[in-house]
C-alpha positions in Angstrom: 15.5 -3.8 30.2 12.4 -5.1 32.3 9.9 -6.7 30.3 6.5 -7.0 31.3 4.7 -10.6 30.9 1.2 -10.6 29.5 0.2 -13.3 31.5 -3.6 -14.1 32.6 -5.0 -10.9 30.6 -3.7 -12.5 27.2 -5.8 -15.2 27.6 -8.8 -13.0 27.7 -8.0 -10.8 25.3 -6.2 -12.4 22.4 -9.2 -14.5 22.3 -12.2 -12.2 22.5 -10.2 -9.7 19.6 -9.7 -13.1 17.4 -13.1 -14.6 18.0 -14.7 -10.7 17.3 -12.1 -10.7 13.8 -13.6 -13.7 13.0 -17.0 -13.2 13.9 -17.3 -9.8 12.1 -15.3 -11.5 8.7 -18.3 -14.3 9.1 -21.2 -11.9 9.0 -19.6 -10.2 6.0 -20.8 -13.0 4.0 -23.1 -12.5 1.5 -24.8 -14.6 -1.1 -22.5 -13.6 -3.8 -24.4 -12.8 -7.3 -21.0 -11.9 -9.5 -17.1 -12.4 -8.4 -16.8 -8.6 -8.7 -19.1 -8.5 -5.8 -16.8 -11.1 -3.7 -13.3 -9.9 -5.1 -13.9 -6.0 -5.1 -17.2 -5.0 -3.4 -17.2 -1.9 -6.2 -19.9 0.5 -5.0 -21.3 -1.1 -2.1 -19.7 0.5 1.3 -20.4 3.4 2.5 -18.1 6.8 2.6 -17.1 6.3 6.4 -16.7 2.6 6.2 -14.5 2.8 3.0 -13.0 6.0 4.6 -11.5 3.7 7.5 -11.3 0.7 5.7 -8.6 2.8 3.4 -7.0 4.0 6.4 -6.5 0.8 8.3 -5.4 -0.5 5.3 -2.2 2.1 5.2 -1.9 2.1 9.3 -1.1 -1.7 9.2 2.9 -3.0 9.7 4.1 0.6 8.2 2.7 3.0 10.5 2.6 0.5 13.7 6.0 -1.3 13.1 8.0 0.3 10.4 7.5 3.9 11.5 8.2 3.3 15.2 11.3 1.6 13.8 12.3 4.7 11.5 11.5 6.7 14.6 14.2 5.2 16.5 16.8 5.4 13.8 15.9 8.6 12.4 14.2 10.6 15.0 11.0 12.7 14.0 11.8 12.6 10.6 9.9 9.6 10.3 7.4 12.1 10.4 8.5 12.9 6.6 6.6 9.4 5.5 3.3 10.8 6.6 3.3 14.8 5.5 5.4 14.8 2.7 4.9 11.7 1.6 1.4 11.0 2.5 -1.0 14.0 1.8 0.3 15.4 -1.6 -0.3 11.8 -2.7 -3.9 11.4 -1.6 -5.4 14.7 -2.5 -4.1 13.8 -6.0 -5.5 10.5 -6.2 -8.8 11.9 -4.9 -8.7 15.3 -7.1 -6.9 13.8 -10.4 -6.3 10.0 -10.8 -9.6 8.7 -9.2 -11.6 10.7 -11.6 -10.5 9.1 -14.6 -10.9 5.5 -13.4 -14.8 6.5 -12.2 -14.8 7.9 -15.3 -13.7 4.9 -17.5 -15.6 2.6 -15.8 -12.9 0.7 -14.2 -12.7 -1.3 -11.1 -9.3 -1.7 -11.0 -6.0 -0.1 -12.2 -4.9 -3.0 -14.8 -8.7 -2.9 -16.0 -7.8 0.9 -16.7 -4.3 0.3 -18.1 -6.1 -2.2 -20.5 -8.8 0.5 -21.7 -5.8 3.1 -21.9 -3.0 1.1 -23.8 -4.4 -2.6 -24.2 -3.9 -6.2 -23.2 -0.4 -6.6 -23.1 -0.2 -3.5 -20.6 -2.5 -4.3 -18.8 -1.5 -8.3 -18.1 2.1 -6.6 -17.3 0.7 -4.6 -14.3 -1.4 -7.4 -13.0 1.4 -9.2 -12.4 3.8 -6.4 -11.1 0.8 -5.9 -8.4 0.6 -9.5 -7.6 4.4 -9.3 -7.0 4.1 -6.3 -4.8 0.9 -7.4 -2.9 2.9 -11.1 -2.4 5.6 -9.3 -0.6 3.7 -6.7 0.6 2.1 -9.2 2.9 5.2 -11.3 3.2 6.4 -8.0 5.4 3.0 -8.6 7.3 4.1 -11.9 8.2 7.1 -11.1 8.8 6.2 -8.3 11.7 3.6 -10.0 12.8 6.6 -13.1 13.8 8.2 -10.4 15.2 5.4 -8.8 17.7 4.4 -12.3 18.5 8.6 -13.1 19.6 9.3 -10.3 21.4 6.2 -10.3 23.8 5.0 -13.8 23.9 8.5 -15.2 23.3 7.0 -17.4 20.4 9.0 -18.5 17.8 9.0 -16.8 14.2 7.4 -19.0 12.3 4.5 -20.1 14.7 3.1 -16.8 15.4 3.1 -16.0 11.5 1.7 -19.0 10.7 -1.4 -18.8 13.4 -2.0 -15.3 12.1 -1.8 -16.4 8.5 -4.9 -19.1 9.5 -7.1 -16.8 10.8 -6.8 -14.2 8.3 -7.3 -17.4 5.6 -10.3 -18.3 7.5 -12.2 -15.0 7.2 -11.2 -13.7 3.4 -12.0 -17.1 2.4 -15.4 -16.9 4.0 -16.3 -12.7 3.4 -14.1 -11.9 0.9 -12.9 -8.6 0.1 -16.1 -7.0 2.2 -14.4 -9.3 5.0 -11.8 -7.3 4.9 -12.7 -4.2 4.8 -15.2 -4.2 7.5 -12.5 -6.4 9.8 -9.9 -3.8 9.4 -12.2 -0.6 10.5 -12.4 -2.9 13.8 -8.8 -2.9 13.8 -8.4 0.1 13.5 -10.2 1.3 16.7 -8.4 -1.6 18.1 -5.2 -0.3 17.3 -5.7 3.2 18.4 -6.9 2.2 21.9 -4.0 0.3 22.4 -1.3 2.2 21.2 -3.0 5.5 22.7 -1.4 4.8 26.3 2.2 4.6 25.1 2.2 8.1 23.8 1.5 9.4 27.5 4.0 7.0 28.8 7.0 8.7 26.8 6.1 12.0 27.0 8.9 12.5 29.8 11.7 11.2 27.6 10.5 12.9 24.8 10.4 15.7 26.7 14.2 15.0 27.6 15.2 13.9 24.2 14.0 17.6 23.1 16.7 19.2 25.3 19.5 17.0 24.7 19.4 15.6 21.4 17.2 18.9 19.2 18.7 17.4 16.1 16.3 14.4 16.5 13.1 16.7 16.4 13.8 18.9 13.3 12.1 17.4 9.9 14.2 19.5 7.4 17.3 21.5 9.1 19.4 18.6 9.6 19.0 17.7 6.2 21.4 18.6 3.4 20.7 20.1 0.1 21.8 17.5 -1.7 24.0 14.5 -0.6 23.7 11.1 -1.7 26.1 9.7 0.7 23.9 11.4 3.7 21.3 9.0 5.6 18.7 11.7 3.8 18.9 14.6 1.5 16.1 17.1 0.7 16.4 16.0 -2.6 15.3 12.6 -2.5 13.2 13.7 0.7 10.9 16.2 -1.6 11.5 14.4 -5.5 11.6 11.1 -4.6 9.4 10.4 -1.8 7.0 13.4 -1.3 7.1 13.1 -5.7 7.7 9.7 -7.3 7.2 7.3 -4.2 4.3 8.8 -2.9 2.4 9.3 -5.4 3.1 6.1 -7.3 2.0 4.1 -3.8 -1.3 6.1 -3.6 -2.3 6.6 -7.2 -0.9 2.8 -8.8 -1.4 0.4 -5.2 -4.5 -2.0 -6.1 -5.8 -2.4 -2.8 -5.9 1.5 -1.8 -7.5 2.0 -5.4 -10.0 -0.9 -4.7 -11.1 0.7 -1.3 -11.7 4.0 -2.5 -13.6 2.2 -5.4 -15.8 0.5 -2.8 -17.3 3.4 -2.0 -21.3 3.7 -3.3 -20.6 7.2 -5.1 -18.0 8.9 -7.2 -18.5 11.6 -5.3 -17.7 9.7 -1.6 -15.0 7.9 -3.9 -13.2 11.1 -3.9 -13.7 11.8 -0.7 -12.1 8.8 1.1 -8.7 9.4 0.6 -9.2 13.3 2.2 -11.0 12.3 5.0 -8.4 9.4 5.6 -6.0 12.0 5.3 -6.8 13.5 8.5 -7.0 10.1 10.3 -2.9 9.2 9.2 -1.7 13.2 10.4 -3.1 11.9 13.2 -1.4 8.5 13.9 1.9 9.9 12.5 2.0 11.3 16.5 0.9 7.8 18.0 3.4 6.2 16.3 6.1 8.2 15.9 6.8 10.2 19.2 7.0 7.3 21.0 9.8 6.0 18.5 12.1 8.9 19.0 11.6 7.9 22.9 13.0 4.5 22.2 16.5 5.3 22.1 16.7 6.1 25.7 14.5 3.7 27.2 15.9 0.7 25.0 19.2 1.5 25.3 20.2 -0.6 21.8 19.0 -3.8 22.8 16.5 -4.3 20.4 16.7 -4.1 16.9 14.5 -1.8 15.1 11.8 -3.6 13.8 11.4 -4.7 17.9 11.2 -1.1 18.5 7.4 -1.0 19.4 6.8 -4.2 20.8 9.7 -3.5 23.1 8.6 -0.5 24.2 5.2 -1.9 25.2 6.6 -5.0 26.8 8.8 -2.3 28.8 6.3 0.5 29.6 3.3 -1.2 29.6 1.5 -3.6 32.8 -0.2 -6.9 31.9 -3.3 -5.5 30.8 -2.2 -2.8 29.1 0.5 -4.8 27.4 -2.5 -7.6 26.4 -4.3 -4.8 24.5 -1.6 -3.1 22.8 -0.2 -6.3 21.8 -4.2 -7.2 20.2 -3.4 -4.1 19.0 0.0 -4.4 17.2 -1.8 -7.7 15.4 -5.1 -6.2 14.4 -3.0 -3.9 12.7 -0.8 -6.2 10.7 -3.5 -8.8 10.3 -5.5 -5.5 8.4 -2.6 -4.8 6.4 -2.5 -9.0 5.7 -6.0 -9.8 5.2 -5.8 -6.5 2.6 -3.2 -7.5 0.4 -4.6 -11.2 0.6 -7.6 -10.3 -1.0 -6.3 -7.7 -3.6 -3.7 -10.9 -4.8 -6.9 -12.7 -4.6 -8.7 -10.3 -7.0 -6.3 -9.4 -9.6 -5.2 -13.1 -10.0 -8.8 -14.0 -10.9 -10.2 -10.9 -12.6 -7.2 -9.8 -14.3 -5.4 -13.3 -15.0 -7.6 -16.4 -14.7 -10.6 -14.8 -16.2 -9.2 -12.5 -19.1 -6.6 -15.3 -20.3 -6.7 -18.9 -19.0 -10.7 -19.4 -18.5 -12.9 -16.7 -20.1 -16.5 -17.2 -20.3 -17.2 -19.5 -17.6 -20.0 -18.8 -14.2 -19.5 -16.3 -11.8 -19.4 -19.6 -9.2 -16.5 -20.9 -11.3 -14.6 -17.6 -10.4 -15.6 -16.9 -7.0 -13.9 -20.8 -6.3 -10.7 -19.4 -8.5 -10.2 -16.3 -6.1 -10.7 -18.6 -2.8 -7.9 -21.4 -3.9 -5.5 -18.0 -4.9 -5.6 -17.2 -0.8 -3.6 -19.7 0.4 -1.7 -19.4 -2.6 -0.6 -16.2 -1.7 -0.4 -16.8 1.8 2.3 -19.5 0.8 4.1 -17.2 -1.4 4.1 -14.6 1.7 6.0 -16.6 4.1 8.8 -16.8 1.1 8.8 -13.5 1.0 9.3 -12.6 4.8 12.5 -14.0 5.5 13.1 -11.5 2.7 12.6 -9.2 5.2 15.4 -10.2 7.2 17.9 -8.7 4.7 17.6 -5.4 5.5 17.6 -3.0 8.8 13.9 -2.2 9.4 10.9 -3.3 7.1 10.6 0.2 6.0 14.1 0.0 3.8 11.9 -3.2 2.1 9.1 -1.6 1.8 10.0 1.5 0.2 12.7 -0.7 -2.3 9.3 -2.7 -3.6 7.6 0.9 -4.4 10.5 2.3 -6.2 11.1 -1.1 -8.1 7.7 -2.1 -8.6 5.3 1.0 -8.6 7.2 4.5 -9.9 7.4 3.0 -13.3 3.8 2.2 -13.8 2.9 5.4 -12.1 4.8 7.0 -14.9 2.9 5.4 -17.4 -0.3 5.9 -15.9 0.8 9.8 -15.9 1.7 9.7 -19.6 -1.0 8.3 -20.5 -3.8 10.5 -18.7 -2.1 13.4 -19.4 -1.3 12.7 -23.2 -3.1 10.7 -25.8 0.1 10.1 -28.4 1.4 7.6 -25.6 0.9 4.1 -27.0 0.4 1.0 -25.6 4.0 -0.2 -27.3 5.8 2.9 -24.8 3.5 1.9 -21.6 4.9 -1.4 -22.1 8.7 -0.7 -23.1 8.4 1.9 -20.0 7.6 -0.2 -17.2 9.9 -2.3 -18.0 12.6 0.0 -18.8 12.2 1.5 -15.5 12.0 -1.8 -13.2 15.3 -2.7 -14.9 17.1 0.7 -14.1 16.1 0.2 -10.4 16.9 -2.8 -9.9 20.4 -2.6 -11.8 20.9 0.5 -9.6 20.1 -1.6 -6.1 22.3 -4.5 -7.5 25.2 -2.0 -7.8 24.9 -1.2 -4.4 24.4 -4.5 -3.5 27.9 -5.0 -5.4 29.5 -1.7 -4.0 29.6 -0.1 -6.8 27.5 2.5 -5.6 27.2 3.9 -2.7 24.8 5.9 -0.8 24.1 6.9 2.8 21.7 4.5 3.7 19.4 2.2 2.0 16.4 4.4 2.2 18.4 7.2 0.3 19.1 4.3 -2.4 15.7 3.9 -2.3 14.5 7.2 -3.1 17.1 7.7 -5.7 16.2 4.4 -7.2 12.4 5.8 -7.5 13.8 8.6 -9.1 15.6 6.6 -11.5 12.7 4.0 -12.3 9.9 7.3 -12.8 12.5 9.4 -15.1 13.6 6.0 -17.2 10.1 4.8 -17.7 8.2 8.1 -18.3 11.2 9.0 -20.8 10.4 5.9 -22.9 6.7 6.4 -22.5 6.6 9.7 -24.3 9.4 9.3 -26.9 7.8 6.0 -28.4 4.8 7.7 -29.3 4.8 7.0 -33.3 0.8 6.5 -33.2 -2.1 8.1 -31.2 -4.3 6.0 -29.4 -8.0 7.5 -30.5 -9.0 4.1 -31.6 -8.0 2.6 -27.8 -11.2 1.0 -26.2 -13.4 3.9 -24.1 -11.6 6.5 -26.0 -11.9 9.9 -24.0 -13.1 8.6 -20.5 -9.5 7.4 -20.4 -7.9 10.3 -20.6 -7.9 13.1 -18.3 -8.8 15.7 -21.3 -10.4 19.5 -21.1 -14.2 17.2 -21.4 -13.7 15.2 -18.4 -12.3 17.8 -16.4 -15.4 20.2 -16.5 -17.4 17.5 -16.0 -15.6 15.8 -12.4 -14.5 19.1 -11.3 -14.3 18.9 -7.2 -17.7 19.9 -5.3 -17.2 22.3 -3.0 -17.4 19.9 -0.3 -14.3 17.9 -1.8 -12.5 21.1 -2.4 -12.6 22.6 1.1 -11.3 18.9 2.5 -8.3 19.4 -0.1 -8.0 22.7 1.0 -7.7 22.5 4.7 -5.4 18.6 4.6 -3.2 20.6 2.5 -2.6 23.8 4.7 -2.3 21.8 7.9 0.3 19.8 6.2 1.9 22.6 5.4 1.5 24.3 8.5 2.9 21.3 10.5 5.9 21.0 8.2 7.1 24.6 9.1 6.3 24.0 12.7 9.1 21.0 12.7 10.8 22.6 10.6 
């Protein structure tokens, strides 16, 4: 394989994208009245900003790295991760779930969980989200070491640890409004250099399509049912278009706390629709060029190295500078987003509610600066974690189905029902973590054996949702009427003629939803 060097054009542009990351994460500064304003920004960005903030957000290390990498392995049904389990998700969060936290005056998910079922609940999902933002961005670190080796030939834990400062450097000094407005750069940062490679492969794609159709088909290959296949339609439709997808959009902190940045409940809606149409969009800049990688890399990458190594191969200095500024705008966004959400819910939902209550907003702000480099700490543990499995995506989806489909089941019980108590929310979640994980130890253990580890995963999610939502409504000895904010916690007949769509946000639902549809049959 020839590899392009970056040489002189590197040290233009890695510097000028840094110093403009840094620059924009300065200006985002603000003089901070309440720690709400530093931690979550709740009603203060626009709908567009929010809108791409959201989207950058999601099109960090999964879209860039991770789907490249499933691209390579699996062919276009990578695309399956963006349709299927991308867009039923996010019209429900902007139709249903959204709604109910506007509704309840929320700003977060455990603040919710605490109006819906109470304190106990509610410290118990704080801390599963800290676990899953810790090694959410542990997987950011861990990509971004891998970018960083493959092009520059630096080693692992240099080029994580540079990234790591400058991401510390501007959360610490904007805070979450830092973050949002340094990943919609990103983002444009990441499409212009990415853009280029999707020309470049057209011809093997092109080649690939006579050859191998197999790789280009997102449902025939699959079988009905098979647990010892790579996929199924089963856990393709249940358990990630269902119980994965829907527990990452509707239960992730850091998506819910960028829709609520938005100044309206109205745009709050909106932002996940309109960043709907932005990821159908990437799915084809990352992906196609993925199922090319086969035949230009010829094996000697791993997968994770899958886009990287493509660029370093297709790609001359310049264009190999930018897409590699590119590659790390996108992981640092993906970073610097689940920085700050640890950031927030260690503060706002542990230091403030149990260790310190009642001290100044100052005092807090200072709390949710010194949890940064906590977390950032904690992150590099968690990225050699990364190095256990085959592509970051297999990690990835493992920390949804342990971590999220269990307390998306009990944030589903208990909108949709007001018998479930907080005694079942509780017993729930943890029921269903344990079922997961004793299910991923057995195949640790070979005792179980699937196809690949993403079919474990999706039939872990299953497991965790149908455990968890089980408990949730068969312990329901008590109603919960006397819960704190009573019925704007539930999503009842009251609440849902008053937040019914507008016909703006109806239309948007409409059309995401039949061009998904549409482009599923076309691949079919």
């Amino acid at each position: 394989m020839r590899a392009t060097a970056v040489g002189p054009w590197g040290l233009v542009i890695f510097p000028l994208c840094l110093a403009a990351v840094l620059c924009i994460g300065w200006s985002s500064r603000r003089p901070w009245s309440s720690a709400n304003d530093y931690l979550n920004a709740s009603r203060s960005i626009s709908l567009w900003a929010a809108a791409l903030a959201f989207l950058a957000y999601n099109c960090g290390s999964i879209e860039v790295v991770g789907m490249s990498a499933m691209a390579a392995q699996y062919g276009a049904q990578a695309l399956h991760f963006y349709w299927v389990g991308g867009i039923p998700g996010m019209i429900f969060l902007g139709l249903v779930v959204l709604p109910v936290y506007m509704r309840s005056g929320a700003r977060s998910l455990p603040e919710y969980l605490g109006m819906r079922f109470g304190p106990k609940v509610r410290l118990l999902n704080a801390c599963i989200s800290m676990a899953g933002t810790v090694c959410f961005a542990g997987v950011a670190l861990y990509t971004l070491g891998q970018v960083l080796h493959v092009i520059l030939g630096w080693r692992f834990q240099a080029g994580a640890l540079l990234c790591a400062a400058v991401v510390l450097a501007y959360v610490l000094a904007g805070g979450v409004r830092a973050s949002i407005f340094t990943s919609v750069f990103q983002l444009f940062v990441m499409v212009a250099g990415l853009a280029p490679l999707l020309f470049f492969t057209v011809r093997f794609n092109a080649a690939s399509w006579a050859h191998r159709p197999d790789r280009w088909h997102l449902w025939r290959p699959l079988p009905l049912f098979s647990p010892h296949a790579s996929l199924d339609r089963i856990c393709v439709l249940i358990g990630l278009g269902f119980v994965i997808s829907f527990s990452y959009w509707c239960t992730d902190f850091v998506m819910i706390q960028r829709a609520l940045a938005a100044r309206t409940a109205d745009d709050a809606r909106k932002v996940p629709l309109l960043a709907g149409f932005g990821k159908m969009g990437i799915a084809f800049l990352v992906v196609l060029p993925g199922v090319a990688a086969p035949a230009l890399l010829r094996g000697t990458v791993s997968f994770d190295q899958t886009m990287p190594a493509l660029m370093a191969l297709e790609f001359g200095p310049a264009l190999l500078a930018l897409g590699t500024a590119a590659l790390i705008a996108g992981l640092m966004a993906w970073l610097a987003g689940n920085v700050s959400g640890f950031s927030a819910l260690w503060t706002e939902e542990i230091y403030r509610v149990r260790l310190h209550p009642g001290r100044s907003e100052q005092h807090y702000i200072r709390a949710g600066q010194m949890a940064v480099p906590a977390c950032l700490a904690l992150a590099q543990l968690a990225a050699y974690a990364a190095f256990q499995f085959h592509d970051i995506m297999e990690f990835l989806q493992l920390i949804v189905a342990l971590f999220y489909a269990p307390v998306f089941a009990a944030v589903l019980a208990g909108v949709t029902s007001r018998r479930t108590t907080e005694r079942g929310a509780f017993a729930g979640i943890c029921a269903g973590v344990a079922a997961a994980l004793a299910l991923q130890v057995a195949c640790w253990m070979r005792f179980a054996r699937f196809g690949s580890q993403m079919n474990a995963n999706f039939y872990e999610a299953i497991l965790s949702f149908s455990v968890a939502l089980s408990a949730c409504l068969l312990m329901r000895e008590r109603a919960c009427q006397d819960a704190p904010g009573g019925a704007d916690v539930v999503f009842d007949k009251t609440l849902r003629k008053a937040l019914r769509p507008s016909p703006a946000l109806a239309v948007l639902s409409i059309v995401l939803l039949a061009l998904c549809l549409f482009l599923n049959v076309l691949w079919w």
